[in-house]
N, C-alpha and C positions, 0 to 999 in steps of 0.2 A: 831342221832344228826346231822350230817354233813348232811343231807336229810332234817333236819331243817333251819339249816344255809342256806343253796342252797336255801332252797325257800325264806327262808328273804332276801336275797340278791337280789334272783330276785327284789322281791315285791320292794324293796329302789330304787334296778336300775331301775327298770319301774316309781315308785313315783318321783325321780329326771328327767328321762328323761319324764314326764308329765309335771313335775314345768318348767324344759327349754321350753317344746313346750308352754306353759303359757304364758310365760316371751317374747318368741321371736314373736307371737301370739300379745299380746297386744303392743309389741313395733311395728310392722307393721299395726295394728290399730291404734295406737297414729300417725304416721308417714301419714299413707292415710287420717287419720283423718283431720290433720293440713291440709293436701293438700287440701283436699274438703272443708276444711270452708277459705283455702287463696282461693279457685279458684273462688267463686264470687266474691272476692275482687280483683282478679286480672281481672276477666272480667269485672268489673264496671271499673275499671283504664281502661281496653282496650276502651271500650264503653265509656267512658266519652269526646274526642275529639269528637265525633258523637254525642254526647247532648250538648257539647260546642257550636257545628255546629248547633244544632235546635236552643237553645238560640241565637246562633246569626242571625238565621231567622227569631227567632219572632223576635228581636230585628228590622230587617229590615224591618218586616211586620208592628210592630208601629211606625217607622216611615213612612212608606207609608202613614199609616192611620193617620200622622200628617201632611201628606204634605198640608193639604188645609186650616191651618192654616199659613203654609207660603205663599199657594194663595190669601187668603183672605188680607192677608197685603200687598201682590203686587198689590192686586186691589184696598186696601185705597190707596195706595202711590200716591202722587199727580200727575197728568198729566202735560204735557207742552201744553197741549192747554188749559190753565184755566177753563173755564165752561163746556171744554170736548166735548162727545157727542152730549148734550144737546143744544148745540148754540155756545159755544166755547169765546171767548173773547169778550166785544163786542167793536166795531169799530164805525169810523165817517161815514155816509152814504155817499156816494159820487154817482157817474155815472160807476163802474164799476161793482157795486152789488145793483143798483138799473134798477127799470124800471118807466122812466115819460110817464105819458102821459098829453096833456095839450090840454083842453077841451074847449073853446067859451059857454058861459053861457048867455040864455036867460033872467035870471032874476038872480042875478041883470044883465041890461044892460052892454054892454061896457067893462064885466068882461071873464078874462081866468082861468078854474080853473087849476092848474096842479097839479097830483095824484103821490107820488113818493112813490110804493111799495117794502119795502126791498127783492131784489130775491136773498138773500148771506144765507148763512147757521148758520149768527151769529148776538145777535143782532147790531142794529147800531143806534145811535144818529143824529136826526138833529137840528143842532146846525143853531141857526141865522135865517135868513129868503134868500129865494133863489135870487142868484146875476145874473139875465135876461140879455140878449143881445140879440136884435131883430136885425136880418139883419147882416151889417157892421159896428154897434155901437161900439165907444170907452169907452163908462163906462156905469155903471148901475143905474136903479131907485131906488131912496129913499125908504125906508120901513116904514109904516104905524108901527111908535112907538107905539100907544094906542092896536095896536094885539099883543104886546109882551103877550106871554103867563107866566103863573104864573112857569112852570117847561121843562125841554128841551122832548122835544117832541122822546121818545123812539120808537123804530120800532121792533119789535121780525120778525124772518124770515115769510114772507108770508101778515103780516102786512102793512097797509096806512098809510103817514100821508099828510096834504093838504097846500094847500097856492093859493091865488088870485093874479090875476092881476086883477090894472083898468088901462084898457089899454085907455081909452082917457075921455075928461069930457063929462058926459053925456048932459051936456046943447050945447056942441057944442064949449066952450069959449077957447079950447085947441089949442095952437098955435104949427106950424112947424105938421101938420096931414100929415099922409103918410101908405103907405100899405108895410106891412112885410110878407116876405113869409117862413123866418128859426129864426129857434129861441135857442141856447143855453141857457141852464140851470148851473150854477157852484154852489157848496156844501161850506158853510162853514166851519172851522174848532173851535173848543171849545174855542180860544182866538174873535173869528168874526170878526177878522181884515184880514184874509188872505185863498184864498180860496183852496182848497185841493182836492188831487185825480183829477178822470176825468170828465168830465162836461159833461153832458146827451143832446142830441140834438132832443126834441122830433117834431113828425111833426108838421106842424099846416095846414088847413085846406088850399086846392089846390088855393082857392081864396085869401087865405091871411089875415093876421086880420090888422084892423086900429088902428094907436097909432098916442097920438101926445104928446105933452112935462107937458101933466098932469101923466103921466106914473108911476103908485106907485105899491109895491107891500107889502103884508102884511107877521108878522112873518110865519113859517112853525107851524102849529097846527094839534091836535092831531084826531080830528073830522072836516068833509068836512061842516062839519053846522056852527064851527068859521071861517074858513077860508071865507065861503061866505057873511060874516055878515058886511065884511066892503065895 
């Protein structure tokens, strides 16, 4: 009997100390367990300022790749030079951005033509008709009113526009005749009462042209075929 007992005993002590190794067994598995399913989470918390960090570079990379819409608006934004590149504002023509030249004409008779090519970078208006001084003259000829032209005669850069003298009467009947050998050219301004800028001194021909107090000159026109027609 006691040979009986002794082995039940065993058997219960071995069966309880299995149940504890069980019990201590799955509480170290419960325990590593948690650990292993916190430790992605705790490595995403680690790793996440370093995706913070990517997101904030793409974040910089679309704005890079929106910068040329803020180029594009700096390049609508309007300029201070008005028409810009392209000619730029445009101006009254005067003698510091133009070039005359003033030409003696065969036909008609007794006629000068002079050629004022805008050489400025922007365009330029000629207003009125050109205010001549031949020699040591104190005032200028009268203008052939019937050449006013219908609109003011525009010049884009590289552009002509023309105008005539008659420089005496062709029959001869022209009183006070004399030889001129310089000749100033002065620009009108948009009112035509007053003349502007600098006045062009083109040459004229080493002999000199004749004038005498028939002396007229016609508006500034936009083709050298009206200006010779009067």
């Amino acid at each position: 009997m006691s040979g009986i007992r002794n082995s039940r005993t065993r058997l219960l002590t071995a069966a309880a100390a299995g149940v504890i190794a069980a019990l201590s067994l799955t509480a170290c598995n419960d325990g590593s367990g948690v650990r292993a399913e916190d430790a992605p989470t705790n490595a995403s918390a680690t790793e996440s300022p370093s995706a913070a960090t990517s997101s904030g570079s793409g974040s910089s990379s679309q704005d890079a790749k929106s910068a040329p819409s803020g180029s594009k608006q700096s390049a609508n934004a309007p300029s201070g030079n008005g028409k810009s590149g392209t000619g730029g504002k445009a101006v009254t023509c005067e003698g510091s951005h133009t070039k005359v030249v003033a030409a003696p004409l065969k036909r008609p008779v007794n006629h000068l033509l002079l050629t004022v090519t805008n050489t400025g970078s922007s365009t330029c208006y000629l207003y009125g008709y050109p205010a001549v001084r031949f020699g040591d003259a104190q005032s200028v000829p009268p203008a052939i009113q019937d050449s006013h032209p219908q609109a003011v005669v525009t010049l884009a850069p590289g552009e002509a526009g023309y105008a005539s003298v008659n420089l005496s009467a062709a029959d001869g009947s022209g009183s006070h005749g004399r030889t001129e050998k310089s000749l100033a050219v002065y620009f009108q301004g948009p009112s035509g009462t007053e003349n502007v800028g600098t006045a062009a001194r083109p040459a004229l021909p080493a002999k000199g042209v004749h004038i005498d107090d028939s002396l007229k000159v016609t508006y500034w026109q936009q083709s050298m075929d009206d200006a010779i027609s009067w």
